[in-house]
C-alpha positions as a Markdown table, in Angstrom:
| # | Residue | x | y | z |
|---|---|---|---|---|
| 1 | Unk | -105.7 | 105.1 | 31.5 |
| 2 | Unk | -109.0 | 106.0 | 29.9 |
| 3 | Unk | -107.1 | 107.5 | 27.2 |
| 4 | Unk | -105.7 | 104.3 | 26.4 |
| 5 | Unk | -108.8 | 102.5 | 27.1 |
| 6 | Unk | -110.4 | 105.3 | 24.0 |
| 7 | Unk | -107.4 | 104.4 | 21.4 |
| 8 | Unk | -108.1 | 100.6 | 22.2 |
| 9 | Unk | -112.0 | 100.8 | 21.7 |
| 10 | Unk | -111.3 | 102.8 | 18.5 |
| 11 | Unk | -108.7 | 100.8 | 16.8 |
| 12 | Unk | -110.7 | 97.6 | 17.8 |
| 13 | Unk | -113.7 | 99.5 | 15.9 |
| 14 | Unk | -111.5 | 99.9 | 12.5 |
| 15 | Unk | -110.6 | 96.6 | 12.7 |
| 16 | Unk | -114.3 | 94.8 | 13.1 |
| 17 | Unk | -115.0 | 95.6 | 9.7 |
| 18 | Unk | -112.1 | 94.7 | 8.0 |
| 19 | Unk | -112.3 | 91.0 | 9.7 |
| 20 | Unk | -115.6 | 90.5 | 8.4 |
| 21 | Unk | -115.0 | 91.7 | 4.8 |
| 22 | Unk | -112.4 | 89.3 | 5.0 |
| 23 | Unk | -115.0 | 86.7 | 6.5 |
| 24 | Unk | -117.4 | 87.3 | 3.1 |
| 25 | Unk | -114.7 | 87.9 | 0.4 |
| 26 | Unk | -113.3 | 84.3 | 1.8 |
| 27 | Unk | -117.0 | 82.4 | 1.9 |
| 28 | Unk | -117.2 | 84.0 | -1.6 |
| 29 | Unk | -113.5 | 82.4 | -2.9 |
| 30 | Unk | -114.7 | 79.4 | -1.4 |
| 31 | Unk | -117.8 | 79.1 | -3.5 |
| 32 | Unk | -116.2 | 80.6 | -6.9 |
| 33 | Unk | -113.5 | 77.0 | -5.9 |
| 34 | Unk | -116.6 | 75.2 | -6.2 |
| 35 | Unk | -118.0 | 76.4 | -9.8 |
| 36 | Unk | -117.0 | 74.4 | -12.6 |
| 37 | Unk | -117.6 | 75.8 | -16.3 |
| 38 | Unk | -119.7 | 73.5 | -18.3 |
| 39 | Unk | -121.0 | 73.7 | -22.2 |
| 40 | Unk | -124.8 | 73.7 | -22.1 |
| 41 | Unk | -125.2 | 70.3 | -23.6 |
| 42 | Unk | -123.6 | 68.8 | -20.1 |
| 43 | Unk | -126.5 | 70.0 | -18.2 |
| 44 | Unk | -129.8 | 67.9 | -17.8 |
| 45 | Unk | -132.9 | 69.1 | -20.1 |
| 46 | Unk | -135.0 | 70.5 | -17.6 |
| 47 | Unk | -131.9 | 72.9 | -16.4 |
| 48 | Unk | -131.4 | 73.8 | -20.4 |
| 49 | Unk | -135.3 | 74.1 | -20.6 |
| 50 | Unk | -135.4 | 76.6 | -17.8 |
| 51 | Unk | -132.1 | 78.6 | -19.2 |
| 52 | Unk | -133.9 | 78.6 | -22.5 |
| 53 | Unk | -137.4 | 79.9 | -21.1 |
| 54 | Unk | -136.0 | 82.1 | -18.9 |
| 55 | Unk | -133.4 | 83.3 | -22.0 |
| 56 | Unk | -136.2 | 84.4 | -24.0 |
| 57 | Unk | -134.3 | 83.7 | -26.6 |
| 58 | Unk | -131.5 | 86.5 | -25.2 |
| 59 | Unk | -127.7 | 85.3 | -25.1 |
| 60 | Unk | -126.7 | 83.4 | -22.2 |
| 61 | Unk | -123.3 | 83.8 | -20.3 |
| 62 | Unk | -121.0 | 80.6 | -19.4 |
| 63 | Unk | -122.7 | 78.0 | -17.5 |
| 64 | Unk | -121.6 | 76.9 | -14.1 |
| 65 | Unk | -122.3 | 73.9 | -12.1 |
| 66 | Unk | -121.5 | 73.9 | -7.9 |
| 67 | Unk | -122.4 | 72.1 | -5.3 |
| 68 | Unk | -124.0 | 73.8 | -2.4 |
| 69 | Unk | -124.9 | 72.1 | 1.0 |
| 70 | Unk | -125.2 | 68.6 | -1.1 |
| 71 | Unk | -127.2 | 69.9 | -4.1 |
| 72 | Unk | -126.4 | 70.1 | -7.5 |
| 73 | Unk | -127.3 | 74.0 | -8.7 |
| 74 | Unk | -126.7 | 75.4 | -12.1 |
| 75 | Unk | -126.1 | 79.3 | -12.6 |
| 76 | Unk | -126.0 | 81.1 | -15.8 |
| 77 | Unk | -125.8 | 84.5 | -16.7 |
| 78 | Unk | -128.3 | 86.3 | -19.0 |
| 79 | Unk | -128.0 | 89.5 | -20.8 |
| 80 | Unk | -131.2 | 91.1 | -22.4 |
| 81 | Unk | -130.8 | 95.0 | -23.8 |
| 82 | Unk | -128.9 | 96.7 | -20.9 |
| 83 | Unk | -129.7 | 94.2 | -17.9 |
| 84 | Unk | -127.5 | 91.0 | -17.0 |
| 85 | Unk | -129.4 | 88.6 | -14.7 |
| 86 | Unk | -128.1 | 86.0 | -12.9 |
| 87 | Unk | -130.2 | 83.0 | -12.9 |
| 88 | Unk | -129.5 | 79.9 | -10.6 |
| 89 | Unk | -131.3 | 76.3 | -11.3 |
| 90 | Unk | -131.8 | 73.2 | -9.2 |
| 91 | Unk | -131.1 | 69.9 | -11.1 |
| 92 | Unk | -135.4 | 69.4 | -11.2 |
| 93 | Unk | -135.0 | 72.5 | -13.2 |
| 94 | Unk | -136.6 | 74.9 | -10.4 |
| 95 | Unk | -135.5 | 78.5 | -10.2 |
| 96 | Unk | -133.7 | 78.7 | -6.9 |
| 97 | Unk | -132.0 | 82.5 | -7.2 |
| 98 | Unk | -132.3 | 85.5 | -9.7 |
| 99 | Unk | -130.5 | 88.4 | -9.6 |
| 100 | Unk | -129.3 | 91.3 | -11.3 |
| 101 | Unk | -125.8 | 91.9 | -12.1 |
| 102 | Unk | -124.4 | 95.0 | -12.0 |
């Protein structure tokens, strides 16, 4: 009986982990649904202002528009020397997220 009770416990513990990758792999599909590619003349000026300064003049990646919990957020990608940022901007043209991009 405890022997069965052991294997239980353990197989329960291999499969906690595999339910919640499979939790954030399908938030993750879920938001990449949501992105739509658009040329950077479709966003408003302050979001192309913020790209730009934000650029320093680097090349920027394909922009993407999503909506996330009712808000409008633009992300592009930037890529200066070695580093690739990620860069995420609020319609107002406010910085919301910026990360690096392996």
């Amino acid at each position: 009986m405890r022997r069965a009770a052991v294997t239980t416990a353990l197989a329960l513990l291999g499969i906690v982990p595999l339910l919640a990758t499979g939790c954030k792999s399908s938030s993750n599909h879920e938001r990449e649904e949501n992105e739509q590619e658009v040329t950077l003349d479709q966003v408003p000026q302050v979001v192309r202002d913020t790209f730009t300064r934000e650029s320093g003049g680097a090349p920027m990646g394909t922009v993407k528009r999503e909506q996330e919990k009712g808000k409008t957020l633009y992300e592009v990608r930037i890529t200066k020397g070695a580093k690739t940022v990620e860069v995420e901007v609020d319609e107002a043209g406010n910085v919301v997220r910026r990360r690096d991009v392996k």
